[in-house]
C-alpha positions in Angstrom: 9.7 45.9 11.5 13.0 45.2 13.8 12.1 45.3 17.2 13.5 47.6 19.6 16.1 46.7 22.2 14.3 44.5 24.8 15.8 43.8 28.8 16.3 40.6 29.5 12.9 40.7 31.7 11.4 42.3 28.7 12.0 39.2 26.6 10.8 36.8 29.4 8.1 38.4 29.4 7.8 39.2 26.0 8.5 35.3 25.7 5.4 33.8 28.0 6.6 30.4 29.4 9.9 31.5 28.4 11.0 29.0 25.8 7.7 27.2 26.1 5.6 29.8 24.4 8.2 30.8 21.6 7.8 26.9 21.0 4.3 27.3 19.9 2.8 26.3 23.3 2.7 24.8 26.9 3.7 21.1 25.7 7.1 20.3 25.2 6.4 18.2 22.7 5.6 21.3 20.5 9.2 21.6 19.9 8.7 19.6 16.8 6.3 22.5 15.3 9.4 24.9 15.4 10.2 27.8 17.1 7.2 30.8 17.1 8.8 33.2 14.3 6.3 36.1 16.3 8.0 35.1 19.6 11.7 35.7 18.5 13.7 39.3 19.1 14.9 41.4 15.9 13.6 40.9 12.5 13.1 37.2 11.3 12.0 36.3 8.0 10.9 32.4 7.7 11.1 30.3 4.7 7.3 30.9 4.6 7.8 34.2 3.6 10.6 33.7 0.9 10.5 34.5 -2.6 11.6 30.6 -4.3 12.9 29.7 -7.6 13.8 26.1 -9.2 13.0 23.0 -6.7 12.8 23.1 -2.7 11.1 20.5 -1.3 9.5 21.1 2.5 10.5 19.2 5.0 9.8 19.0 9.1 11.9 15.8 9.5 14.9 17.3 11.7 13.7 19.7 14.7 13.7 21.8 16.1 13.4 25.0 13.0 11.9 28.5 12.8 8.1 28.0 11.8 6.2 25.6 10.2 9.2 24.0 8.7 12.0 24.3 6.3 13.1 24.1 2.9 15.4 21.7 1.1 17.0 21.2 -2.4 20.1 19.1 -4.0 20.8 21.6 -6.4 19.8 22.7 -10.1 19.7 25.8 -12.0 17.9 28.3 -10.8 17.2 27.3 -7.5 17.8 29.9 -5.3 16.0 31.1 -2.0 15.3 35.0 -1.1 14.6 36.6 2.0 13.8 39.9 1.9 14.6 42.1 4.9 13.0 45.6 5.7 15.1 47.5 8.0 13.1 50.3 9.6 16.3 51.6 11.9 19.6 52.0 10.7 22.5 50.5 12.7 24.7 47.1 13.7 23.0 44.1 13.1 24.2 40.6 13.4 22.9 38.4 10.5 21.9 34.9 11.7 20.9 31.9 9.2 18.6 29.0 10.3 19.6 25.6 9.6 19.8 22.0 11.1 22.9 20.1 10.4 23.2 16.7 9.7 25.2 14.0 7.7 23.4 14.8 4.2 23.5 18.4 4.3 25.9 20.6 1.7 29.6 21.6 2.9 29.5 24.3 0.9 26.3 25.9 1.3 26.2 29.5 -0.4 24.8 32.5 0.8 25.3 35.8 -0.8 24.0 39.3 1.5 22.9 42.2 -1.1 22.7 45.6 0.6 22.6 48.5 -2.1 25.4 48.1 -4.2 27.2 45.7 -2.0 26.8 41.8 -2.4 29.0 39.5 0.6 29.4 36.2 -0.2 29.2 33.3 2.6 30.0 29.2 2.0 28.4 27.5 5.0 29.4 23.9 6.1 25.5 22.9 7.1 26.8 19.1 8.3 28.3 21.5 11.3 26.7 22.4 14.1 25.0 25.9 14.3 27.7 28.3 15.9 25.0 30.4 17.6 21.9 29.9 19.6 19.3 27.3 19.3 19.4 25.9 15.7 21.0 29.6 14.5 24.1 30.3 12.9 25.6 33.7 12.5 27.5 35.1 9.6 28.7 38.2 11.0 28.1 41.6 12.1 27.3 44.6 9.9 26.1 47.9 9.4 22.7 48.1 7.6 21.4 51.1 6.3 17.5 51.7 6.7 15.8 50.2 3.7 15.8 46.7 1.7 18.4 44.1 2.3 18.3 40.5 0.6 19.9 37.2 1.9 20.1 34.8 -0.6 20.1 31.0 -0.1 21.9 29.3 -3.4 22.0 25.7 -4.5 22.7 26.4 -8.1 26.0 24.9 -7.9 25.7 22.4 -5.6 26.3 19.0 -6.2 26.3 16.7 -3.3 24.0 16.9 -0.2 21.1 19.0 0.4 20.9 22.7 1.1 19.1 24.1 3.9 17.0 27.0 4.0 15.1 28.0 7.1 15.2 31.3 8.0 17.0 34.7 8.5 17.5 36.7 11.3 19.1 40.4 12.3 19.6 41.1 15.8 21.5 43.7 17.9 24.1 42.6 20.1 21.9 42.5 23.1 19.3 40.4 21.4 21.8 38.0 20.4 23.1 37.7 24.3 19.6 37.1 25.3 19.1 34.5 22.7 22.3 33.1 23.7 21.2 33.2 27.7 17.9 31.0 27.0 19.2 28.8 24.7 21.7 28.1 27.9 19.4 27.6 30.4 16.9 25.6 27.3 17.5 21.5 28.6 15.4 20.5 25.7 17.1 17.4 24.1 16.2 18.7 20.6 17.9 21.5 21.4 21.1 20.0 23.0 21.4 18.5 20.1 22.5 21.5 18.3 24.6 22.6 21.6 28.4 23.0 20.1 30.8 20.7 21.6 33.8 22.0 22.8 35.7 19.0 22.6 34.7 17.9 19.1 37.1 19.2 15.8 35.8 21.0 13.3 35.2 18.7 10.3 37.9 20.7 8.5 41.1 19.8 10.9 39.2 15.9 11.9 42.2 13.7 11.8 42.0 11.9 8.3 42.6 8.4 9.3 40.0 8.3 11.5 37.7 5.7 11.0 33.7 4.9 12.4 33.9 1.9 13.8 32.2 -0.5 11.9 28.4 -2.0 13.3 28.4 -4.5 15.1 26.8 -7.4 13.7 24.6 -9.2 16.0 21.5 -11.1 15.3 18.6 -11.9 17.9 18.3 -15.9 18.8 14.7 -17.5 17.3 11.9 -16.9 19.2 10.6 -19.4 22.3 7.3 -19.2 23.3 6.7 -19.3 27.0 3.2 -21.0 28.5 0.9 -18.7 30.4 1.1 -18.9 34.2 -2.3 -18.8 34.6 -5.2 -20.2 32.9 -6.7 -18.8 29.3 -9.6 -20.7 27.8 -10.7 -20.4 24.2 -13.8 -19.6 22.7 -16.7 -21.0 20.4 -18.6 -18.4 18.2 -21.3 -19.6 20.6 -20.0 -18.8 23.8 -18.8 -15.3 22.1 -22.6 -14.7 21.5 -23.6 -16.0 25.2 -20.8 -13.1 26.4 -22.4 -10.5 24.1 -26.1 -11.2 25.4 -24.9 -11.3 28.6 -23.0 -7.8 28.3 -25.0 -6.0 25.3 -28.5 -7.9 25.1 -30.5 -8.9 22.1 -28.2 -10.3 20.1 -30.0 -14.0 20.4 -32.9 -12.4 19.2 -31.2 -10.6 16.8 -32.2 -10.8 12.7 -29.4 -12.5 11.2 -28.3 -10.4 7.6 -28.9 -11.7 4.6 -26.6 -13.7 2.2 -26.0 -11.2 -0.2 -24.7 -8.5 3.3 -22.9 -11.6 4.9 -20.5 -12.3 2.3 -20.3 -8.4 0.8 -19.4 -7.8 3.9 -17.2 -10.9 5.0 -15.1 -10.4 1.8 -14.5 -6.7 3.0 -13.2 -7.8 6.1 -11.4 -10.8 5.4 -9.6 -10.3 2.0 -10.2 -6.3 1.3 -12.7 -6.4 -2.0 -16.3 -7.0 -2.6 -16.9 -10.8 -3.8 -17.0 -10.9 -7.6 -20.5 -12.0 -9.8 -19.3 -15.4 -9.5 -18.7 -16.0 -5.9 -21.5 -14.2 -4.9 -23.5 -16.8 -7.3 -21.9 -19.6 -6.3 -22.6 -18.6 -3.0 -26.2 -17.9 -3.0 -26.8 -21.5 -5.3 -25.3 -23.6 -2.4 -28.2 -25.0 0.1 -25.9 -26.4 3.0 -26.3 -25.4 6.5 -22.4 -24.8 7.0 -21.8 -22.7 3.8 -20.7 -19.6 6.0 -18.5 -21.3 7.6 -17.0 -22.7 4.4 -17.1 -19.3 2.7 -14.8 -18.0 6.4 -12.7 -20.7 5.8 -12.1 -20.2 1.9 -12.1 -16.5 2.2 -9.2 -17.1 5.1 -6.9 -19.5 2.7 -6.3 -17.3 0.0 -3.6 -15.2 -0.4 -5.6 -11.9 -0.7 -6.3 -13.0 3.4 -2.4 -12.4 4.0 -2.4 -9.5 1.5 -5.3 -7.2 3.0 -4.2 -7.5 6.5 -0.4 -6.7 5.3 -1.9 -3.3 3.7 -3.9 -2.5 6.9 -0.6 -3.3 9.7 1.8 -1.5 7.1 -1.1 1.5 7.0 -0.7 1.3 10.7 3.1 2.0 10.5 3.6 4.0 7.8 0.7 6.8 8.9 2.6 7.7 11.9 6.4 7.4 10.1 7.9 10.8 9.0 9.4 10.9 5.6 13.5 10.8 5.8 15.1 13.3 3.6 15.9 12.1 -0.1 14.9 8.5 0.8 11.3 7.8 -0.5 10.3 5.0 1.8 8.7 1.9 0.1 6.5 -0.4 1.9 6.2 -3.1 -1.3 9.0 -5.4 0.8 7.3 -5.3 4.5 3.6 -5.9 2.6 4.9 -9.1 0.7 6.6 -10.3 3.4 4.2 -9.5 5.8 1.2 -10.7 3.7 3.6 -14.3 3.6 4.0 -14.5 7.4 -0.2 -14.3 7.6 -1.0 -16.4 4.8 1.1 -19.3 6.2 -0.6 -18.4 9.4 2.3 -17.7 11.3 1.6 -16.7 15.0 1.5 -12.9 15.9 3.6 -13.1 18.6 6.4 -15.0 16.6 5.8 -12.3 14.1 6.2 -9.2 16.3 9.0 -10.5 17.8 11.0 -10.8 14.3 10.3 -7.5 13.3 11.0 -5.8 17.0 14.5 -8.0 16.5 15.3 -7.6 13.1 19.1 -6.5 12.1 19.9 -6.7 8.4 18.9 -4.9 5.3 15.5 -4.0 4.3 16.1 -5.5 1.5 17.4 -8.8 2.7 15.1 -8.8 5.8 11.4 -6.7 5.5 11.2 -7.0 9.2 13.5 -4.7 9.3 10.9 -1.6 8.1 9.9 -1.1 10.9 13.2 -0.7 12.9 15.0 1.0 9.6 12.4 3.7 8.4 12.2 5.5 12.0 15.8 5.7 11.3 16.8 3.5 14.7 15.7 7.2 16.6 15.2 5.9 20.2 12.5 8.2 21.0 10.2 7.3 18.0 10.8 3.7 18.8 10.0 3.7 22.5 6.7 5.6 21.3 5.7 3.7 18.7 6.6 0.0 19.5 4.2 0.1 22.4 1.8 2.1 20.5 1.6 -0.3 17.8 2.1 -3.5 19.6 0.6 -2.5 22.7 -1.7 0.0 21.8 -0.3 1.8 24.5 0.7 5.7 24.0 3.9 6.8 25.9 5.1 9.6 23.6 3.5 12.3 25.7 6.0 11.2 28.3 9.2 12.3 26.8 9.3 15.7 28.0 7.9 15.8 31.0 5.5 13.2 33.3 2.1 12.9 31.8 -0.6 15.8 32.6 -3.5 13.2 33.3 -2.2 9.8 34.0 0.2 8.1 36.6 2.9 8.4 33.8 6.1 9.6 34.7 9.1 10.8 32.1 11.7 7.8 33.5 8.8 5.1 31.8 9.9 6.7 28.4 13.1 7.1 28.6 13.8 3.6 30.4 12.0 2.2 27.4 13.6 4.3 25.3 17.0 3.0 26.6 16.3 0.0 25.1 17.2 1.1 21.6 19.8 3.2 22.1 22.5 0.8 21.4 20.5 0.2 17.9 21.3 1.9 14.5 20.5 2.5 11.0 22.2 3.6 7.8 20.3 5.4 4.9 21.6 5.4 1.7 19.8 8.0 -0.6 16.7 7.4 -2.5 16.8 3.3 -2.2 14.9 2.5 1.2 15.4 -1.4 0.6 19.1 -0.3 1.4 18.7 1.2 4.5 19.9 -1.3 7.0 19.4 -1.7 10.7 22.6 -3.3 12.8 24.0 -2.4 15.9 26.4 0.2 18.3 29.2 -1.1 20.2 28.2 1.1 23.0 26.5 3.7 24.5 24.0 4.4 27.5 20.8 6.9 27.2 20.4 9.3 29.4 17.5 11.2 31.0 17.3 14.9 29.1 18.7 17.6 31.5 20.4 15.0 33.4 23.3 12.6 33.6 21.3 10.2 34.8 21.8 6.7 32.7 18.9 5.0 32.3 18.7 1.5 32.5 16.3 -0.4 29.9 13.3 -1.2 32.1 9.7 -2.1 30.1 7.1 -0.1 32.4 8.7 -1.6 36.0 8.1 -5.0 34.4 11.5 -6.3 33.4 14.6 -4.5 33.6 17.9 -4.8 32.4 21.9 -3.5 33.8 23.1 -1.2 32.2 26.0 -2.5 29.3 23.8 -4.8 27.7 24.2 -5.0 23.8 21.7 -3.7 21.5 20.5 -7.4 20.4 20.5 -8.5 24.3 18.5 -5.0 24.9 15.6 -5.5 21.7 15.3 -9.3 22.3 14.3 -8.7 25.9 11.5 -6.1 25.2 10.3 -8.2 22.3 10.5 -11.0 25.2 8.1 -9.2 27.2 5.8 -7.6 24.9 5.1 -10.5 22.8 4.6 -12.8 26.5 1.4 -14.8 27.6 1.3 -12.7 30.6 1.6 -9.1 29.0 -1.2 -7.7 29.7 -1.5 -5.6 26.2 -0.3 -7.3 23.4 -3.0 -10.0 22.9 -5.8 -7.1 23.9 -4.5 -4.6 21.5 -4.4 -7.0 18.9 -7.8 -8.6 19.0 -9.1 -5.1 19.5 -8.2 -4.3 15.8 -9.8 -7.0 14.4 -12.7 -6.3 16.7 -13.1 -2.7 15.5 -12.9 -3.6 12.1 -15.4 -6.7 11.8 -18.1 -4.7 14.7 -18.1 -1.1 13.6 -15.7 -0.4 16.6 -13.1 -1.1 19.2 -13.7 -2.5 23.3 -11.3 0.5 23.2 -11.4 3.7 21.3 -9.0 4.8 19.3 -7.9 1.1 18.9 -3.9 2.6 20.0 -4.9 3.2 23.1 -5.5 0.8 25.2 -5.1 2.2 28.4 -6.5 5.2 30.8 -6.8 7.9 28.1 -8.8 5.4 25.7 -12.9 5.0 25.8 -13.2 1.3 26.6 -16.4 -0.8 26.9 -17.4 -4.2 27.3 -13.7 -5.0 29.6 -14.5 -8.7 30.2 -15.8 -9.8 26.8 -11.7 -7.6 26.0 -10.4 -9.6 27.9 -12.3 -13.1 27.0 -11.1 -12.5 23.2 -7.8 -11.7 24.4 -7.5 -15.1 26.8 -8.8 -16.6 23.6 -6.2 -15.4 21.4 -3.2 -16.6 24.4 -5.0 -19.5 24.0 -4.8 -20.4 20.9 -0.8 -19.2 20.6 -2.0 -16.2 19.0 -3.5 -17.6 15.9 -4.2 -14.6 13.8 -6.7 -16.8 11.8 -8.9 -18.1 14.7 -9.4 -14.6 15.9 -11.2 -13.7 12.1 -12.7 -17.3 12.2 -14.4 -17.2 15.8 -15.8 -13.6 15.1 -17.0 -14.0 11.9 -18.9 -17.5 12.6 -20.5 -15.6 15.7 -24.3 -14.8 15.6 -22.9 -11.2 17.3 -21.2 -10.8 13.8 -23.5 -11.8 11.1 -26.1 -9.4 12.5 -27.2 -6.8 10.0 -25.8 -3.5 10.0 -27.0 -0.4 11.3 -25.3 2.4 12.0 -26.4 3.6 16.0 -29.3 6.4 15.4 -27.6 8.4 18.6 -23.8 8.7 19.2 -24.0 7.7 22.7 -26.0 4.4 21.7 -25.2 1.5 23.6 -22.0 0.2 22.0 -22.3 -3.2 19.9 -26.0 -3.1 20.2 -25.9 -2.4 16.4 -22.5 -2.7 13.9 -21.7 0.2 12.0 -20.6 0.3 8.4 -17.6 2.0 8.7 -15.7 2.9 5.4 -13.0 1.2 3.3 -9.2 1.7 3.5 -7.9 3.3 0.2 -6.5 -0.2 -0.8 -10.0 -1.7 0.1 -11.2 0.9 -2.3 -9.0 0.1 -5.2 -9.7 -3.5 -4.9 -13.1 -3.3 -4.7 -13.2 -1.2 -8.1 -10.4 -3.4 -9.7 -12.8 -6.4 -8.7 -16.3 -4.3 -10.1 -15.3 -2.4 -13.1 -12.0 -4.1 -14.2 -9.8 -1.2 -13.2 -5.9 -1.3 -14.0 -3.1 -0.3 -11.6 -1.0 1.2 -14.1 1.9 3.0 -13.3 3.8 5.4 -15.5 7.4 5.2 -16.3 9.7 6.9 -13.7 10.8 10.3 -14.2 15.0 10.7 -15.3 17.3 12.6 -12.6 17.8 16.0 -14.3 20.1 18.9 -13.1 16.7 20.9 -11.8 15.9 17.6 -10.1 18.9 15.0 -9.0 16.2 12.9 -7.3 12.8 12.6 -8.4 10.0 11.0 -6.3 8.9 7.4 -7.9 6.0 7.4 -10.4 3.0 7.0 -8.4 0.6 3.8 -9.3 -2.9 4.3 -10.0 -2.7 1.7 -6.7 -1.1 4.8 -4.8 -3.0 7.6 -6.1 -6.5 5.8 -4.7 -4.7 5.5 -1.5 -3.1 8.9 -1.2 -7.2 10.2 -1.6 -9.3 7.7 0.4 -6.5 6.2 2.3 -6.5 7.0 6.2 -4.6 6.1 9.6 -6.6 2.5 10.6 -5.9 3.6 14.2 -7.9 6.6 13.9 -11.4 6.5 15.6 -14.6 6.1 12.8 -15.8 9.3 13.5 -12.8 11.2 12.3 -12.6 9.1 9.0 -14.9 11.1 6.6 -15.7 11.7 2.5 -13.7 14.3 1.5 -13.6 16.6 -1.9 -10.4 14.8 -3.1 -12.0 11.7 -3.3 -14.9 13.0 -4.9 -13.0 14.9 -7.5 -10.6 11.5 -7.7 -13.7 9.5 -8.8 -14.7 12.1 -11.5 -12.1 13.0 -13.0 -9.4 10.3 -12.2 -8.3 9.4 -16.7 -8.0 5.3 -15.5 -11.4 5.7 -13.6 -12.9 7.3 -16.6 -11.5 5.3 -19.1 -13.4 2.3 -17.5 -17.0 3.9 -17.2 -16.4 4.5 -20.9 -19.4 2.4 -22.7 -18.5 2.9 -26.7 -17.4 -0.2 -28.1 -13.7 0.3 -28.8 -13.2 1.1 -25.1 -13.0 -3.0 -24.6 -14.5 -2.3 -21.1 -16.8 -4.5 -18.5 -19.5 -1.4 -19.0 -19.2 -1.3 -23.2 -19.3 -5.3 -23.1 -22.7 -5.6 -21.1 -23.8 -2.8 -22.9 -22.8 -4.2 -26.3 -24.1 -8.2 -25.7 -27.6 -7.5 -23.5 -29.9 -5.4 -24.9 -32.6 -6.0 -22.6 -31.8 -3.2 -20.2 -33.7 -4.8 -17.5 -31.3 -8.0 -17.3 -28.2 -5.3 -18.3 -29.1 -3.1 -15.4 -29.7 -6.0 -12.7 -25.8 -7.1 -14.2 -24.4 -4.0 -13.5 -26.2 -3.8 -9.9 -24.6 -7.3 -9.2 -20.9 -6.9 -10.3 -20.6 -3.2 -8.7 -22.4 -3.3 -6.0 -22.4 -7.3 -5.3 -26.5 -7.3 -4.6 -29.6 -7.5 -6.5 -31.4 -4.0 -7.9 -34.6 -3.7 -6.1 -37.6 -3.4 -8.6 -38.1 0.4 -8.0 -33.8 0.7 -8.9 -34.6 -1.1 -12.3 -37.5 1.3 -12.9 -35.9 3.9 -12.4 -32.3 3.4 -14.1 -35.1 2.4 -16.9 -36.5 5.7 -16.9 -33.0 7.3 -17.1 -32.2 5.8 -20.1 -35.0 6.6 -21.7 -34.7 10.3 -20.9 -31.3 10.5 -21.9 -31.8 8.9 -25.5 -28.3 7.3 -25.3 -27.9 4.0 -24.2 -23.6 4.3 -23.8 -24.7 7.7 -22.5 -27.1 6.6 -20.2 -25.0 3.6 -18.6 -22.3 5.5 -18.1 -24.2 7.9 -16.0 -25.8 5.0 -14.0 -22.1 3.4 -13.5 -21.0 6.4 -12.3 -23.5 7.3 -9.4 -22.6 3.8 -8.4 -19.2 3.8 -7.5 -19.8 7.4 -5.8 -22.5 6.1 -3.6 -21.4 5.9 0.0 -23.0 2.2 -0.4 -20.1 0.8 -2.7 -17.7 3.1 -0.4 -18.4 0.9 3.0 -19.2 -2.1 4.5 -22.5 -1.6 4.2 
């Protein structure tokens, strides 16, 4: 229904928090969710409720937008967008279009109004800025009659860049000047954004000979470690134990776990499978004293070491890293190279210091990712360089000073400041091309305020304004990566500590500070002088943990949740690439990836084939920064597991399916060795007696062996036993 003429206190009102509310609530931050369709004036008609045909992708990757979103598409027949519009009262109406411009959008964006008999064509240049309020462009003024109108969004003919489809608006003329009077008075940089310029030329009459100048091409100097200035000692496993009697009790006393658990559970950790028949057998055969210290330091040379612990830092990355538009971002490039740097055990600091400095091609240079996939956007890489590095969160500082710590907006935005001389270039739909290199010049300013702020890392280095990007990045990377920051060694050794003991000194392990649950600060900050130490060996952190007493305990998860922490270490489950190596490992499975699908002219840029690699991850994959308790079994991955074709094809027992299953099946007849096999190589442990009874009596009921095995192969690899630590 159009709404009736509101006064401008109306609308306030009508508004809550004034732009606030029609955000979608009290945080700023919000902004990103899109504007409240319910709080806007006249009659608005989001994407949501559209009619669609032919292929729009969804998108939330440039803010702000009406709703929960937008729509995209690069053109194809058929593709068309309808809003349907049911005026109630007759009379002038301005007709307003949602978009949000940028570089890749269409310049000749087609709309086409149909009133009755009447159809108005429109061409749209969406890489311009919006010429009305907020992110709102209008197309004219008209008279509508009461009744159905349509506004039709077209990309049928479009044939470079992407056209935008948000949402449609009509609004009287008074609406439209309230609209217009709190989008003035709106400071939100999102919104500024889409603020017209009154100096710039329209992209029609731009002088032809102007050029962008070209990046500058800088490149950080090698990194120099500094000593500590003050004293760090290192650890033995034994004085780690000593610290965790002292602080937790009874882990001296404590039973130590079993072979079998140890190395199930040391192979998880280490190199991200289950150990295979044969090491577990070679393994349990060998009588020395110092075999699990051997199996840590065989376990920590091979290259799986390097290649688990790539998967879980990328995971760490790439969960909080928004999808660019027509650029499907590959991590393959930052794994192997990542996975490289850790196998040749190169130090963490060094490490984090390349990729916080990296200039180049992704291609060319995988430290790059990191820098290149959040698209060089200052704000995302103020937030999430110290989140990930320092396990610090800032982001809720952007818009205003934090509700509940001592946190004001300048920390952001002087950290921000440090990338804003930094840039990126995407090319479409090859993310190894993106390339990261640097702005001549350019100072970043406080929103609502012509305040330039200087690049200052949380009052503890500062820089003058006029620095170069490469002079800005190396000195943050400087002082993050330092002996004497007092983050970067503790958010780093609480990872590994949340993963190898159930959970983190600090919970969720990104957040390291006030806001985070944190236990146990002095046996923190022990592991973290040990790490300092040791010049951040990444290796000596696994090593001393998992040769600890405090480790090898046995696993139990805490029978209350507010058990003392580390009196007992939980399972915890697997990371979705833990979960396809494990299976690969136990039932032989294949990471097979189609062929990739041929641009057509319905769809000029089909996603890449997904692997059967990927599709494990995209159901029991998760953020390895979120907390254990909000990391559960969903119905996707029981549904993957049942009806998955390469899953199935491998619990397939009849002869001429060549697999593990229909090989044991086919050579050992005696179903009490057969089933104690099977036990072994899925589940890397012996069946109990009463497990071999009663697969035995399965068998039997069923009447077919295949039949039979299959079913007993099945409820393996969908027990939560083969789907943790255990």
């Amino acid at each position: 229904m159009l709404a009736k003429h509101l006064s401008l206190v109306q609308w306030l009102i009508a508004s809550a928090a004034g732009l606030a509310a029609m955000l979608g609530g009290g945080d700023a931050r919000a902004q990103s969710v899109g504007l409240v369709v319910e709080k806007l004036p006249g009659l608005v008609v989001d994407d949501e409720s559209a009619t669609l045909s032919g292929t729009w992708q969804k998108s939330t990757h440039t803010s702000p937008f009406v709703g929960q979103g937008y729509i995209y598409s690069a053109g194809g027949a058929d593709n068309l967008v309808r809003f349907n519009l049911d005026v109630t009262t007759a009379g002038e109406y301005h007709l307003l279009v949602s978009y949000t411009p940028g570089p890749n959008r269409s310049q000749t964006a087609l709309y086409e109004l149909i009133r009755a008999d009447d159809k108005k064509p429109f061409v749209v240049n969406q890489q311009q800025r919006p010429s009305g309020p907020f992110n709102f462009h209008s197309l004219g003024q008209f008279s509508f009659e009461e009744g159905p109108a349509t506004l039709v969004v077209s990309a049928e003919q479009n044939t470079k860049g992407v056209v935008i489809a948000d949402a449609v608006a009509l609004v009287t003329s008074e609406q439209l000047e309230m609209l217009k009077m709190e989008a003035e008075k709106t400071k939100s940089p999102l919104l500024m954004a889409l603020k017209k310029n009154a100096n710039a030329q329209p992209a029609a009459t731009a002088k032809k000979d102007e050029k962008k100048p070209e990046p500058v091409a800088e490149k950080a100097p090698d990194f120099k470690r500094k000593t500590p200035s003050r004293p760090v000692a290192r650890l033995s496993p034994e004085r780690l134990d000593d610290l965790m009697e002292q602080y937790v009790g009874g882990v001296k006393d404590a039973a130590v776990v079993g072979d079998e658990d140890f190395l199930r559970r040391l192979t998880l950790d280490l190199i991200g499978r289950q150990p295979t028949p044969a090491e577990m057998e070679a393994f349990m055969v060998d009588t020395d004293d110092d075999k699990r210290t051997r199996a840590v330091d065989r376990l920590l040379a091979m290259p799986e070491f390097g290649q688990n612990w790539a998967n879980y830092y990328s995971d760490v990355i790439s969960f909080r890293t928004p999808q660019p538009e027509l650029t499907f971002l590959n991590y393959g490039p930052f794994k192997a190279w990542l996975a490289a740097e850790f196998n040749a055990n190169a130090a963490w600091d060094d490490i984090s210091y390349r990729i916080i400095t990296a200039t180049g091609k992704v291609r060319e240079n995988p430290a790059a990712t990191f820098i290149g996939f959040h698209q060089a956007d200052r704000s995302r890489l103020a937030a999430e360089t110290t989140r990930v590095f320092l396990s610090t969160q800032i982001a809720c500082a952007e818009c205003h000073d934090h509700k509940f710590i001592d946190l004001p907006q300048e920390t952001f935005h002087h950290v921000a400041a440090f990338f804003v001389r930094t840039q990126a270039k995407l090319p479409w739909n090859d993310s190894s091309l993106i390339e990261v290199s640097s702005k001549a010049a350019g100072e970043h300013k406080m929103p609502d305020s012509k305040k330039e702020m200087a690049p200052m890392a949380f009052s503890e280095r500062r820089l003058e304004l006029g620095q170069s990007d490469i002079a800005r990045r190396t000195e943050l990377a400087d002082w993050i990566v330092g002996p004497d920051n007092p983050w970067f060694a503790k958010a780093f050794v609480n990872r590994v500590w949340a993963r190898m003991m159930g959970r983190g000194f600090c919970e969720p392990v990104d957040e390291i500070g006030e806001l985070g649950d944190r236990v146990l600060p002095e046996m923190h900050a022990a592991l973290a002088d040990h790490f300092v130490a040791s010049e951040h060996n990444i290796k000596e952190v696994f090593r001393l943990i998992a040769n600890s007493r405090s480790y090898q305990r046995a696993i139990h998860d805490p029978a209350t949740p507010d058990a003392k922490p580390f009196a007992y270490i939980a399972a915890g489950r697997l990371r979705g690439d833990e979960v396809f190596d494990s299976l690969a490992t136990s039932i032989g499975l294949p990471n097979y990836t189609p062929p990739a699908v041929k641009p057509t002219d319905a769809i000029r840029f089909p996603p890449p084939p997904k692997s059967t690699r990927d599709l494990v991850n995209e159901a029991f994959g998760f953020d390895p920064s979120s907390e254990a308790s909000n990391v559960a079994r969903t119905m996707q991955q029981a549904m993957f597991l049942m009806n998955n074709k390469q899953v199935q094809r491998q619990i397939d027992a009849s002869p001429e399916s060549e697999t593990m299953l229909s090989r044991l099946v086919a050579t050992e007849k005696d179903d009490d060795v057969a089933v104690r096999q099977l036990y072994q190589s899925v589940l890397a442990r012996k069946a109990t007696d009463e497990e071999v009874e009663a697969a035995r009596e399965h068998i039997a009921a069923v009447g077919n062996r295949e039949t039979a095995y299959e079913d007993l192969l099945w409820s393996m690899i969908n027990s939560a036993e083969f789907l943790s630590r255990r």
